[in-house]
PDB file of N, CA, C, O and CB in Angstrom:
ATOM      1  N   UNK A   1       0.818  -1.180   0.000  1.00  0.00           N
ATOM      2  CA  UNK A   1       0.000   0.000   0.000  1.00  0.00           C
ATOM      3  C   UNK A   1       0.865   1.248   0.000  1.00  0.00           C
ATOM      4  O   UNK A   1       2.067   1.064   0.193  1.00  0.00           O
ATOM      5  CB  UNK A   1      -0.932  -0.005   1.190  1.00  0.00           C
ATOM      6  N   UNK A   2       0.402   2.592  -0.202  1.00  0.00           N
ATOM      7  CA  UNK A   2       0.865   3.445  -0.008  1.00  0.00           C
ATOM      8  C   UNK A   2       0.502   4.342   1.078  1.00  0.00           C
ATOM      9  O   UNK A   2      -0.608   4.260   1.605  1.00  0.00           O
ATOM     10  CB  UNK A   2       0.886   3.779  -0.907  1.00  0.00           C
ATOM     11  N   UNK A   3       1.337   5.161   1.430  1.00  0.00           N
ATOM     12  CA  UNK A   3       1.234   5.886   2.647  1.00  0.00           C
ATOM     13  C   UNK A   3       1.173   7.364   1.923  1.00  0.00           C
ATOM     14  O   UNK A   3       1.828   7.832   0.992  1.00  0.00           O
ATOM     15  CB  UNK A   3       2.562   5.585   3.792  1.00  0.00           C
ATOM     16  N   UNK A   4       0.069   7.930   2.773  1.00  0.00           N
ATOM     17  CA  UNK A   4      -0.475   9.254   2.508  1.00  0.00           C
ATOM     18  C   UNK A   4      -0.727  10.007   3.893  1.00  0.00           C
ATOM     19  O   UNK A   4      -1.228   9.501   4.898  1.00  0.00           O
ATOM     20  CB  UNK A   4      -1.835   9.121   1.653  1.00  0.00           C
ATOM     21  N   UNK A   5      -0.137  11.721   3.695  1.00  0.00           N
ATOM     22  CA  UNK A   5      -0.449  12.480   4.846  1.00  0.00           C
ATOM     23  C   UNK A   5      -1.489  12.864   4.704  1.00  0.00           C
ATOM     24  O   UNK A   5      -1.668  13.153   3.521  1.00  0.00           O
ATOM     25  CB  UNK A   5       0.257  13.428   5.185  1.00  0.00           C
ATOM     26  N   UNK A   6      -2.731  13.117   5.595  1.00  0.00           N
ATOM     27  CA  UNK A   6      -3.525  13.794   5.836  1.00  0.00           C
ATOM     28  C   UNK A   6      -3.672  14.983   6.688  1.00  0.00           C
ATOM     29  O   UNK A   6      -3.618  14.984   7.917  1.00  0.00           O
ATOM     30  CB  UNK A   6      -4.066  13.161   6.005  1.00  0.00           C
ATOM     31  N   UNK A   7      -3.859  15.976   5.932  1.00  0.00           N
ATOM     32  CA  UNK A   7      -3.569  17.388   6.208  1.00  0.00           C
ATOM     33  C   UNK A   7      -4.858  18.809   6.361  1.00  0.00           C
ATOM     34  O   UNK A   7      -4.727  20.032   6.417  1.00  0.00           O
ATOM     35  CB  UNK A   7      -2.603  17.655   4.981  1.00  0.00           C
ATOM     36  N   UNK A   8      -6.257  17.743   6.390  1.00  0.00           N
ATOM     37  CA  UNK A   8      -7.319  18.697   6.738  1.00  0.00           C
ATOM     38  C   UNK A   8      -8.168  18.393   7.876  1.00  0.00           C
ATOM     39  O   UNK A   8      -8.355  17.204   8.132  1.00  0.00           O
ATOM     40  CB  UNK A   8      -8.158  18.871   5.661  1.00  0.00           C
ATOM     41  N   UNK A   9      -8.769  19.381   8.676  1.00  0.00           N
ATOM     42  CA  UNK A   9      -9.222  18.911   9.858  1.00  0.00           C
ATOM     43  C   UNK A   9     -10.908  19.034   9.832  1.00  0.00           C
ATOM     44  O   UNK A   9     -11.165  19.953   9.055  1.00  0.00           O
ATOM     45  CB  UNK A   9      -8.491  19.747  11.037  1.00  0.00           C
ATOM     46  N   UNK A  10     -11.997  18.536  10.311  1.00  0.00           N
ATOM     47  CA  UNK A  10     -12.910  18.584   9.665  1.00  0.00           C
ATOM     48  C   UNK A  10     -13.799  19.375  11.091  1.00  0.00           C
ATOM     49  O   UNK A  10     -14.237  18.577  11.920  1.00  0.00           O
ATOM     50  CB  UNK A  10     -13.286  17.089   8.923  1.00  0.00           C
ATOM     51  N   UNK A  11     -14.062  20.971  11.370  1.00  0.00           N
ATOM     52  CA  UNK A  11     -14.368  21.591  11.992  1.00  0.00           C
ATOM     53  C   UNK A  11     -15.677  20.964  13.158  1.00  0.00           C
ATOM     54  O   UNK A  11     -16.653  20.362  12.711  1.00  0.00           O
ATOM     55  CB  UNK A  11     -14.483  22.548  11.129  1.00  0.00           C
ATOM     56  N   UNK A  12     -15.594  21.081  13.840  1.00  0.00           N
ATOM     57  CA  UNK A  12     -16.636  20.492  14.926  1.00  0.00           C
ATOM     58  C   UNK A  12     -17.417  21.581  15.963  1.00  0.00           C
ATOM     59  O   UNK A  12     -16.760  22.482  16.483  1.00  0.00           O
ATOM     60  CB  UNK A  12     -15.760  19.435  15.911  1.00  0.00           C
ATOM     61  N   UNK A  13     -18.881  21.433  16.228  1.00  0.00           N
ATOM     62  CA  UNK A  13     -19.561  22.417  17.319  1.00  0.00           C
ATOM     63  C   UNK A  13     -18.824  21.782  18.710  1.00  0.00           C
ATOM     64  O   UNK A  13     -18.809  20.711  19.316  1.00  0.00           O
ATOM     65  CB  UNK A  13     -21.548  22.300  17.357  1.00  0.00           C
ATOM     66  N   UNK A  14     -18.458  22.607  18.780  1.00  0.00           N
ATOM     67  CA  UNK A  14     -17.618  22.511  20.301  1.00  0.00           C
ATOM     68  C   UNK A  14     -18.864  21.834  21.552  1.00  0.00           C
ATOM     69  O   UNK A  14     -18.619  21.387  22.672  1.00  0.00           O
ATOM     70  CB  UNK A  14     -17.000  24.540  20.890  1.00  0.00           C
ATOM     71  N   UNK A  15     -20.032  21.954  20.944  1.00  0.00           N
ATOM     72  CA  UNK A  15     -20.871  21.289  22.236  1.00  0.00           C
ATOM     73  C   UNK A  15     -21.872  20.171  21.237  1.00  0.00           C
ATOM     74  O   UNK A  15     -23.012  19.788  21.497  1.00  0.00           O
ATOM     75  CB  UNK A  15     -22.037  22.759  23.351  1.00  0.00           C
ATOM     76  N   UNK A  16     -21.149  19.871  20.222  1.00  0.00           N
ATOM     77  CA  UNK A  16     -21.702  18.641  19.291  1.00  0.00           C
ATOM     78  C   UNK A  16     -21.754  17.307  19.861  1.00  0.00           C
ATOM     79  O   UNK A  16     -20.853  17.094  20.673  1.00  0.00           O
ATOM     80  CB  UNK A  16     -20.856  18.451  18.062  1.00  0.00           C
ATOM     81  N   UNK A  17     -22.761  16.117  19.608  1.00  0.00           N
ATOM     82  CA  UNK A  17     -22.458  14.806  20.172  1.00  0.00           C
ATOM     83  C   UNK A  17     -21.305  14.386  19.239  1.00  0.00           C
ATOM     84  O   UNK A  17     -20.933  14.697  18.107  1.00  0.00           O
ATOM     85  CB  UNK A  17     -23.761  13.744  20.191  1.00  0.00           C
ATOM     86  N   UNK A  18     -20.664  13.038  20.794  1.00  0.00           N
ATOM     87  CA  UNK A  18     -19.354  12.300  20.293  1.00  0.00           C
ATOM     88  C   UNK A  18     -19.861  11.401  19.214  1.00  0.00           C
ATOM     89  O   UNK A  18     -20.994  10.934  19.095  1.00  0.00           O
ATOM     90  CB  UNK A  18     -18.537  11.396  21.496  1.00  0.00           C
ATOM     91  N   UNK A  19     -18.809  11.244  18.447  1.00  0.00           N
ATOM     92  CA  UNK A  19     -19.016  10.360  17.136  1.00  0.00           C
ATOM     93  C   UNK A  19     -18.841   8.944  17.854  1.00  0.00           C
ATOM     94  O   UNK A  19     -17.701   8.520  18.044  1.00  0.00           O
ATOM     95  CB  UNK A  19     -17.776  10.671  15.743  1.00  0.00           C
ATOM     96  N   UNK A  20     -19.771   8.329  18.186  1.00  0.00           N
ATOM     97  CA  UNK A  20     -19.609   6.839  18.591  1.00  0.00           C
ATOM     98  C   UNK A  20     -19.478   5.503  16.853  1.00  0.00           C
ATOM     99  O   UNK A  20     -19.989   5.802  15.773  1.00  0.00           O
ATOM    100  CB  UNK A  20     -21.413   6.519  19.773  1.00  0.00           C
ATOM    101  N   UNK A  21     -18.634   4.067  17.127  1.00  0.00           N
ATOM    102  CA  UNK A  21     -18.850   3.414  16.022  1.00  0.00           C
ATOM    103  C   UNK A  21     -20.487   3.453  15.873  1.00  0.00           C
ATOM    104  O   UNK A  21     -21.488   3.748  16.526  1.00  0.00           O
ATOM    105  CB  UNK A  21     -18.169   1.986  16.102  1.00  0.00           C
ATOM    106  N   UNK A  22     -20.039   2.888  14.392  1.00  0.00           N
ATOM    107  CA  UNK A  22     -21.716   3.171  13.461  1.00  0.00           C
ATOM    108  C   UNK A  22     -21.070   2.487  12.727  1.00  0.00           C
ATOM    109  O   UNK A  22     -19.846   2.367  12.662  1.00  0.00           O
ATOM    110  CB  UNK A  22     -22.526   4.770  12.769  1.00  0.00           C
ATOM    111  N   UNK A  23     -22.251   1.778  11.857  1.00  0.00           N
ATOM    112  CA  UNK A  23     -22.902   1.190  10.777  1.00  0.00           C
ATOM    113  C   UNK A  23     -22.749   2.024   9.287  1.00  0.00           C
ATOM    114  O   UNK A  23     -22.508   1.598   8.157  1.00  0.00           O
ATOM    115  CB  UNK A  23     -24.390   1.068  11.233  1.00  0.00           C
ATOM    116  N   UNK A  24     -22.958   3.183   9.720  1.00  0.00           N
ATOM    117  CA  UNK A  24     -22.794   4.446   8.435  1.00  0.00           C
ATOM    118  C   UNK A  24     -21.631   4.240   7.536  1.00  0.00           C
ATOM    119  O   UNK A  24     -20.497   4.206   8.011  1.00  0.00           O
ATOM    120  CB  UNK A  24     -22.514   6.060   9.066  1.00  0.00           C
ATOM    121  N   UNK A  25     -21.837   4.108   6.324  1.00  0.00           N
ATOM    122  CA  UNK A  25     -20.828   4.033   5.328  1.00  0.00           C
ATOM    123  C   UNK A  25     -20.765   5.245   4.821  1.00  0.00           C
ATOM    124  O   UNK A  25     -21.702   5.969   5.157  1.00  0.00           O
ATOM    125  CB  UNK A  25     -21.015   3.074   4.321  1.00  0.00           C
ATOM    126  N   UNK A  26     -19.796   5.817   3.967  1.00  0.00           N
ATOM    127  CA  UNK A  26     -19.930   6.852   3.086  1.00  0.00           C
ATOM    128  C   UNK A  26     -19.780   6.178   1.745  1.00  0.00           C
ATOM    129  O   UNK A  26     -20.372   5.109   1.591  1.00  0.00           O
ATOM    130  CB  UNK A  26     -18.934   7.987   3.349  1.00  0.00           C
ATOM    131  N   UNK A  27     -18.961   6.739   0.618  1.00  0.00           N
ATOM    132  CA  UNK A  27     -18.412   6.368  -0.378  1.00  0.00           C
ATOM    133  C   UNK A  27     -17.528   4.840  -0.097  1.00  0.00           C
ATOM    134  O   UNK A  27     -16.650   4.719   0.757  1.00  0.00           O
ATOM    135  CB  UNK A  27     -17.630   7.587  -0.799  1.00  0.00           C
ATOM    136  N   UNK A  28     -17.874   4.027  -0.787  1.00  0.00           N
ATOM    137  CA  UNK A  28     -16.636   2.936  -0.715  1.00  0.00           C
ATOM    138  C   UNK A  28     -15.971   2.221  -2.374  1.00  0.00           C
ATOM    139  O   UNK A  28     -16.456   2.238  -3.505  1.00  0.00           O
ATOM    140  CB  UNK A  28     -17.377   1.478   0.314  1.00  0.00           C
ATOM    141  N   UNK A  29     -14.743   1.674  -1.852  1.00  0.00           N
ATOM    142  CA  UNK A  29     -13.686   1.655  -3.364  1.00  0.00           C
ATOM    143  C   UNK A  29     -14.636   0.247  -3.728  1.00  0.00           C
ATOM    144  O   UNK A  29     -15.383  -0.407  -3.001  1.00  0.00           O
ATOM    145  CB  UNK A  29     -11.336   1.344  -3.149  1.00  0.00           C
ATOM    146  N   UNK A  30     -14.256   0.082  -5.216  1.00  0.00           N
ATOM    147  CA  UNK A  30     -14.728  -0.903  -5.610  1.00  0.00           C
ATOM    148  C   UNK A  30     -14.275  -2.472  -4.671  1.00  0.00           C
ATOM    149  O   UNK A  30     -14.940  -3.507  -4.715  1.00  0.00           O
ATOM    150  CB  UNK A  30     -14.341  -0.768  -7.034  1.00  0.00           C
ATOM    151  N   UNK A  31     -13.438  -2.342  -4.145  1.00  0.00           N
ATOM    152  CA  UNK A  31     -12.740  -3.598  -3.461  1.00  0.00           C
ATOM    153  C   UNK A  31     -12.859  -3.440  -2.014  1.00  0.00           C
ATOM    154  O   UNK A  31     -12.002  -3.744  -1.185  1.00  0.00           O
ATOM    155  CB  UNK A  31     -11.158  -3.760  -3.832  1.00  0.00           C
ATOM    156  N   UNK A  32     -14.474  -2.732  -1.708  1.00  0.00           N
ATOM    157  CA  UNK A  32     -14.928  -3.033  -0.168  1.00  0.00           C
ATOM    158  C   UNK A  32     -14.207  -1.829   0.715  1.00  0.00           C
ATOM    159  O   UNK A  32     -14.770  -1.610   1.788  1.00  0.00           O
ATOM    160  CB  UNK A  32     -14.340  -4.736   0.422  1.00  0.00           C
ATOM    161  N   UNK A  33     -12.931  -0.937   0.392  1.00  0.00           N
ATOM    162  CA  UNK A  33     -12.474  -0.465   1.619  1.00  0.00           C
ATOM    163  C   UNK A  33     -13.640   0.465   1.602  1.00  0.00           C
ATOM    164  O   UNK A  33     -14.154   0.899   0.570  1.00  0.00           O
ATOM    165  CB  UNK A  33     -10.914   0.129   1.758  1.00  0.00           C
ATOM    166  N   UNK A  34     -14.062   0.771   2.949  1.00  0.00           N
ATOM    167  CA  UNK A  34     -15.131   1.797   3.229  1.00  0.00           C
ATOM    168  C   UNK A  34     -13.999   3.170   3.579  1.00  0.00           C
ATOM    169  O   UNK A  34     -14.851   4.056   3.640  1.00  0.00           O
ATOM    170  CB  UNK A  34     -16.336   1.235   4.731  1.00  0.00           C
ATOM    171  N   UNK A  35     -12.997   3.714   3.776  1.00  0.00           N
ATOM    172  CA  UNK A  35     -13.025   5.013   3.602  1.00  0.00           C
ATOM    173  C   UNK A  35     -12.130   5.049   1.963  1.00  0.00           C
ATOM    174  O   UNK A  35     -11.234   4.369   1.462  1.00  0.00           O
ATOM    175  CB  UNK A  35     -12.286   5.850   5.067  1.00  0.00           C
ATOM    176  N   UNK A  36     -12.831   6.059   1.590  1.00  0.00           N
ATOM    177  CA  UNK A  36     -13.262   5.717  -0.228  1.00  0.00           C
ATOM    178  C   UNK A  36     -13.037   7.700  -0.299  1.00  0.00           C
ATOM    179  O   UNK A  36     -13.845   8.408   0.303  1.00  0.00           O
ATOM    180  CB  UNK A  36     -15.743   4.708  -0.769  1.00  0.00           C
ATOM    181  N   UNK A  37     -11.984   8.259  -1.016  1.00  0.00           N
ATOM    182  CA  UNK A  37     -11.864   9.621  -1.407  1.00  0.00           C
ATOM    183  C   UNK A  37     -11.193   9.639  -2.960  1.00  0.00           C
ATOM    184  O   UNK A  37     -10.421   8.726  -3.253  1.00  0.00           O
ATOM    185  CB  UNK A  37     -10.931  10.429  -0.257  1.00  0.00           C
ATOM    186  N   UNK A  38     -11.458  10.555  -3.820  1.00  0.00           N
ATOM    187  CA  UNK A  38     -11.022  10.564  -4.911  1.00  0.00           C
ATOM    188  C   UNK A  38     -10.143  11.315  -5.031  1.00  0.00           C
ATOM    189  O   UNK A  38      -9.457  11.179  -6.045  1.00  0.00           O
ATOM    190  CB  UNK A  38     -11.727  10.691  -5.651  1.00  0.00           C
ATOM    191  N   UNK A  39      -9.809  12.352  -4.117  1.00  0.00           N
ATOM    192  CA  UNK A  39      -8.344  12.965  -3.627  1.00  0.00           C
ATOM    193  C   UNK A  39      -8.146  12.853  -2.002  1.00  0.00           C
ATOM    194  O   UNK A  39      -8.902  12.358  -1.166  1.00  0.00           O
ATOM    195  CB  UNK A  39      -8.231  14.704  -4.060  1.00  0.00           C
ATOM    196  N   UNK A  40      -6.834  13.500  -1.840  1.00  0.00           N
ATOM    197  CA  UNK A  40      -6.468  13.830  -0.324  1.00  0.00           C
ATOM    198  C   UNK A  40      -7.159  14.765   0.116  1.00  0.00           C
ATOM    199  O   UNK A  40      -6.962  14.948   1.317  1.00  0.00           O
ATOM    200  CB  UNK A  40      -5.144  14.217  -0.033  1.00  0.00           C
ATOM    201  N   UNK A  41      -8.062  15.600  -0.448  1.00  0.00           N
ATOM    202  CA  UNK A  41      -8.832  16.462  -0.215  1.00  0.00           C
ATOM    203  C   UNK A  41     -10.500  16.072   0.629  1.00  0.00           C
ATOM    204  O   UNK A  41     -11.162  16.813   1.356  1.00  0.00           O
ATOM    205  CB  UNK A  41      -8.843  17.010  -1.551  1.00  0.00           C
ATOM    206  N   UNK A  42     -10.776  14.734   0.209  1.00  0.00           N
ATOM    207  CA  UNK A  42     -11.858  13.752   0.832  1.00  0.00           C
ATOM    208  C   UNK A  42     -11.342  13.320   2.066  1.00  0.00           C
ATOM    209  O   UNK A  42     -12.181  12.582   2.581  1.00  0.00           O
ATOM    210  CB  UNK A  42     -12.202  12.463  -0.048  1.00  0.00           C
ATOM    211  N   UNK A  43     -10.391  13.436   2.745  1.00  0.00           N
ATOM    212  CA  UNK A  43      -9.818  12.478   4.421  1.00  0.00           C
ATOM    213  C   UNK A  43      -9.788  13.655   5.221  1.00  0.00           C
ATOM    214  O   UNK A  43      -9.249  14.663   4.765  1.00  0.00           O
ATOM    215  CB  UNK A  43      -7.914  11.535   4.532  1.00  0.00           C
ATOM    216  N   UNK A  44     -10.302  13.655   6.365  1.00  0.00           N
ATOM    217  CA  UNK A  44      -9.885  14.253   7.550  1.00  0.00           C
ATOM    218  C   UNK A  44     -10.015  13.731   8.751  1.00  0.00           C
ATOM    219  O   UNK A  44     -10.614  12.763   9.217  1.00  0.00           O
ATOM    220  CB  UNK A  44     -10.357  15.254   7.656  1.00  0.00           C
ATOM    221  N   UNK A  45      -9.148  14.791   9.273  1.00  0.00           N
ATOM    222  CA  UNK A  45      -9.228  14.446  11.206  1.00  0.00           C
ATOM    223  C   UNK A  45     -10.353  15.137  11.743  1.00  0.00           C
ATOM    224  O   UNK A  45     -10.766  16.296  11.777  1.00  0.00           O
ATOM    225  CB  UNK A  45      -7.778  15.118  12.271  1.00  0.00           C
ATOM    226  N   UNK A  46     -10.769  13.786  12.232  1.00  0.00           N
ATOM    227  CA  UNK A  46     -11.656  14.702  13.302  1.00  0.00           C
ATOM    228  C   UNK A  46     -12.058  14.259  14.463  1.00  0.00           C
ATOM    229  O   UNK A  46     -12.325  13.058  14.496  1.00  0.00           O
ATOM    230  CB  UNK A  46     -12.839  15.112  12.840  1.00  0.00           C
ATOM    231  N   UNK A  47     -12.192  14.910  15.504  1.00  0.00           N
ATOM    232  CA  UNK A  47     -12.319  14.974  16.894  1.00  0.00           C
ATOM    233  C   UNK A  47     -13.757  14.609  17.118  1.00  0.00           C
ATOM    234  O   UNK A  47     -14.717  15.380  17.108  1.00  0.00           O
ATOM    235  CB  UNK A  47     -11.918  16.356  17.482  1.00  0.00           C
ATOM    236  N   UNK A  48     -13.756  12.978  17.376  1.00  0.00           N
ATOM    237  CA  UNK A  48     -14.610  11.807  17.784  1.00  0.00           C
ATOM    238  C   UNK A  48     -15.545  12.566  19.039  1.00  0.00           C
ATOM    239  O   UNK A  48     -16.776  12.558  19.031  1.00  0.00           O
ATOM    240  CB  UNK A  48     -13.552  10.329  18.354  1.00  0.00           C
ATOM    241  N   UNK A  49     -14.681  13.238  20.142  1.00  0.00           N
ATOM    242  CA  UNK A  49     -15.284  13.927  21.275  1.00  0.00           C
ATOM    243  C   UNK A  49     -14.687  15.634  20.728  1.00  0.00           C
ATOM    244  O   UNK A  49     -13.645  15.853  20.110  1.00  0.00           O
ATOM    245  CB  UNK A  49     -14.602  13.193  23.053  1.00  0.00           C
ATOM    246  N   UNK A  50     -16.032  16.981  21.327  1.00  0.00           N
ATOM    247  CA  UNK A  50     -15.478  17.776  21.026  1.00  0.00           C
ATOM    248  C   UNK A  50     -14.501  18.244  21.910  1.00  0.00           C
ATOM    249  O   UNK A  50     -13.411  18.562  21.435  1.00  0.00           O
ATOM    250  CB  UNK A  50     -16.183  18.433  20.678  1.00  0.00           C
ATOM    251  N   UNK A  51     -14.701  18.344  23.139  1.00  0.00           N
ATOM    252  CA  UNK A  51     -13.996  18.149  24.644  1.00  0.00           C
ATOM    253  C   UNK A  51     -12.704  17.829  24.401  1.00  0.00           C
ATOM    254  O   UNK A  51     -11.761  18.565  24.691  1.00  0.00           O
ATOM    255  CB  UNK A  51     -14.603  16.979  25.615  1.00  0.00           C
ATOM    256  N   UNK A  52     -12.590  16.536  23.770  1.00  0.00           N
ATOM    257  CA  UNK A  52     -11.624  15.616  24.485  1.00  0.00           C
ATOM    258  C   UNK A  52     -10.125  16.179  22.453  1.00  0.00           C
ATOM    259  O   UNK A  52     -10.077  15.790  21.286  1.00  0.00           O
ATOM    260  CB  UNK A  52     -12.739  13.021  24.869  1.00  0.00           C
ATOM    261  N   UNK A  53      -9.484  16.999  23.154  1.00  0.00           N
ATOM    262  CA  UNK A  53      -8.410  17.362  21.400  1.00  0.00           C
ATOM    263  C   UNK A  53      -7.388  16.506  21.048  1.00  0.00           C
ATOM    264  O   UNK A  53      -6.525  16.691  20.190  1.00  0.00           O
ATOM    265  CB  UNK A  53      -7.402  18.856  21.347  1.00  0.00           C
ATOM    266  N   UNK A  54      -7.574  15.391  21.895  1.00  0.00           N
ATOM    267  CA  UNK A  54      -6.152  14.254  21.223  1.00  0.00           C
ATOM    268  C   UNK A  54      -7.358  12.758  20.779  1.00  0.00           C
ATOM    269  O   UNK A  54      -7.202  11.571  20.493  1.00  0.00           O
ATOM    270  CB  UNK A  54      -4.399  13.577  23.120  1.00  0.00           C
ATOM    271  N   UNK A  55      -8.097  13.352  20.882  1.00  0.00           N
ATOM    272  CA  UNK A  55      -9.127  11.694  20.237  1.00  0.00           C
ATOM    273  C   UNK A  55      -9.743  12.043  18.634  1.00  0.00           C
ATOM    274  O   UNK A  55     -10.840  12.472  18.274  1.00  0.00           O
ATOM    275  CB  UNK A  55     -11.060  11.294  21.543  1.00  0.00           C
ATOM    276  N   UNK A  56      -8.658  11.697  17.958  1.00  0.00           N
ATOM    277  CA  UNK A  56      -8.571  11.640  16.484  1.00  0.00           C
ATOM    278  C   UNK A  56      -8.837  10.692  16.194  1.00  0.00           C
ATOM    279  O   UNK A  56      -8.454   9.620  16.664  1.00  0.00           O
ATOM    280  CB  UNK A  56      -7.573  11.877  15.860  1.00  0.00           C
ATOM    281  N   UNK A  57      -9.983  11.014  14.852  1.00  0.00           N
ATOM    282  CA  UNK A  57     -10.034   9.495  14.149  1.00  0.00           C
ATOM    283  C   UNK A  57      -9.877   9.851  13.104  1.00  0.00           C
ATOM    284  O   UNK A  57      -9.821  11.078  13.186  1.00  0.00           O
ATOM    285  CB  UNK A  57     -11.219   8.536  14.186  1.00  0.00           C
ATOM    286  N   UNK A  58      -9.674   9.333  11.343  1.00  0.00           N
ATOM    287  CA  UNK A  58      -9.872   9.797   9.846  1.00  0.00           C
ATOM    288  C   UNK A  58     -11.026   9.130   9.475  1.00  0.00           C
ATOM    289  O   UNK A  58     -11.370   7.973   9.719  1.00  0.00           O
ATOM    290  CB  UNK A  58      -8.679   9.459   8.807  1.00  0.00           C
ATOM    291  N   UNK A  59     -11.668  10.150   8.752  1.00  0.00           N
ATOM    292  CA  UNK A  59     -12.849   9.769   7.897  1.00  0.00           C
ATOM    293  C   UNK A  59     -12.862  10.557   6.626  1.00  0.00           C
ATOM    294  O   UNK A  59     -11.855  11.158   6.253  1.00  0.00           O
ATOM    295  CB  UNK A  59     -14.187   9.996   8.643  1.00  0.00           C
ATOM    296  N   UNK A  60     -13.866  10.563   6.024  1.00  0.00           N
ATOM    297  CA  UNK A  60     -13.689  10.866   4.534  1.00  0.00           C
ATOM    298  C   UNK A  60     -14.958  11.908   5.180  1.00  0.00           C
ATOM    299  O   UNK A  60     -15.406  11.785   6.320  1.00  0.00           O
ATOM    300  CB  UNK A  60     -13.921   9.440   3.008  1.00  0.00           C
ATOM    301  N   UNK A  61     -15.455  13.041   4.083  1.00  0.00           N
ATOM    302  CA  UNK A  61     -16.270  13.748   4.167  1.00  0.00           C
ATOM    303  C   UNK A  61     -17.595  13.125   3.882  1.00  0.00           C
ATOM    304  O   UNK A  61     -18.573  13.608   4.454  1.00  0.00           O
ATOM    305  CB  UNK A  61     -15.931  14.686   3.528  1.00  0.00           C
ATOM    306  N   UNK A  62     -17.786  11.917   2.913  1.00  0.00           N
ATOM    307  CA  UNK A  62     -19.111  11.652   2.839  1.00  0.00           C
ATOM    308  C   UNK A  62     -19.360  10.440   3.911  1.00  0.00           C
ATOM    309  O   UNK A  62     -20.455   9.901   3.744  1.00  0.00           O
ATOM    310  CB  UNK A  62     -19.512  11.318   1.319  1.00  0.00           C
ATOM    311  N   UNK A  63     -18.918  10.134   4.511  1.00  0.00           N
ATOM    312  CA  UNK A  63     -19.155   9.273   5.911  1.00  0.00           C
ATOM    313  C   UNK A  63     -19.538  10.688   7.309  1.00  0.00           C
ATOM    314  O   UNK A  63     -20.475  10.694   8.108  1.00  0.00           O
ATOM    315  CB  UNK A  63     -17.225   8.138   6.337  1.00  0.00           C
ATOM    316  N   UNK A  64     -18.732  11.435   7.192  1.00  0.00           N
ATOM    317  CA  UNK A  64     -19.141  12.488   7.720  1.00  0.00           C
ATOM    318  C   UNK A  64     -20.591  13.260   7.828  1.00  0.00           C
ATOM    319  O   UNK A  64     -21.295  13.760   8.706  1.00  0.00           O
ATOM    320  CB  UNK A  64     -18.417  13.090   7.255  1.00  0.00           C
ATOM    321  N   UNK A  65     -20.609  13.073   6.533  1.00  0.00           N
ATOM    322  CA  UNK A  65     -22.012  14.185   6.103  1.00  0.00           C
ATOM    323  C   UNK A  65     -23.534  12.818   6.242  1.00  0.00           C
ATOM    324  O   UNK A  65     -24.728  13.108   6.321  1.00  0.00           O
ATOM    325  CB  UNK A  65     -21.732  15.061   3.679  1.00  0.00           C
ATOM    326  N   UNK A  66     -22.957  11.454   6.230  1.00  0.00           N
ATOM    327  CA  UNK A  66     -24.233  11.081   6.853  1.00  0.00           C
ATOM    328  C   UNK A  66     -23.959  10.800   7.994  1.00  0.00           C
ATOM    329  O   UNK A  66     -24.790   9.914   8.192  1.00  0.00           O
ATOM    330  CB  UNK A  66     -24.961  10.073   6.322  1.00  0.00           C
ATOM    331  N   UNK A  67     -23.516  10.876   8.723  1.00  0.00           N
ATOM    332  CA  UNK A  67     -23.434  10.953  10.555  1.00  0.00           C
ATOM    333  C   UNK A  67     -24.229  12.088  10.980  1.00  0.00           C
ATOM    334  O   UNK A  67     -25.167  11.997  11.773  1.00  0.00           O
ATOM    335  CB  UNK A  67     -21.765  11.253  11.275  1.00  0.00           C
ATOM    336  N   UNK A  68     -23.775  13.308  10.358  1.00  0.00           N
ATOM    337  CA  UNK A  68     -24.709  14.162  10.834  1.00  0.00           C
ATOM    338  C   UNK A  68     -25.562  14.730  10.466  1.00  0.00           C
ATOM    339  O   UNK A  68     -25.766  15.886  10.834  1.00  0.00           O
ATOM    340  CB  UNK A  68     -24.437  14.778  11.187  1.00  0.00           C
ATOM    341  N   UNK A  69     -26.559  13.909   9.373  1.00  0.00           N
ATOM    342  CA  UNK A  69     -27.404  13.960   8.628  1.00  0.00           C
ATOM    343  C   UNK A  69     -28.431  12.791   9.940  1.00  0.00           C
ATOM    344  O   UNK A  69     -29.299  13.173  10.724  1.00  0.00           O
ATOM    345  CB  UNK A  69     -26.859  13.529   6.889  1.00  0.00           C
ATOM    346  N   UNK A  70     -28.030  11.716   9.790  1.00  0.00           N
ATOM    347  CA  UNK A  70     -28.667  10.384  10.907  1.00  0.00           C
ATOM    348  C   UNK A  70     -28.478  10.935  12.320  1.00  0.00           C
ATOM    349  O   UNK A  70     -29.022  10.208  13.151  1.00  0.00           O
ATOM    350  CB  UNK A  70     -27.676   8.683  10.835  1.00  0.00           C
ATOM    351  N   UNK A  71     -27.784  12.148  12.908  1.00  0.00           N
ATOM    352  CA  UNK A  71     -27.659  11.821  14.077  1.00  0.00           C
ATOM    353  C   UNK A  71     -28.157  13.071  15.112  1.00  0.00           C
ATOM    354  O   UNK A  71     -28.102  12.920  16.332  1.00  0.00           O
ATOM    355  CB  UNK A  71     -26.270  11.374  14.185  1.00  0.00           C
TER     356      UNK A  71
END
């Protein structure tokens, strides 16, 4: 595989609910991986708790946008 930096952070309401695991897919590659971006521009960090600034996870923006669309 290749190794890629991710370099965008994906802004959060400071009194937003924590992103708990889910079921929610976004985009996925033809070969099943579920985080699925067509550039480096689709991955970010983002802060699972808003509270808590070292609990990073990566997600893609359209896994994002149905979390807080469902939640």
């Amino acid at each position: 595989g290749k190794n890629r930096v991710l370099f965008r952070v994906w802004p959060r309401d400071p009194k937003g609910k924590t992103i708990t695991a889910s079921s929610l897919r976004g985009k996925e590659a033809a070969n099943g991986i579920d985080l699925w971006g067509a550039t480096l521009y689709d991955f970010y960090y983002v802060l699972r708790a808003p509270d808590v600034k070292n609990y990073l996870t990566i997600s893609t923006g359209s896994r994002l946008a149905k979390w807080m669309v469902n939640s």
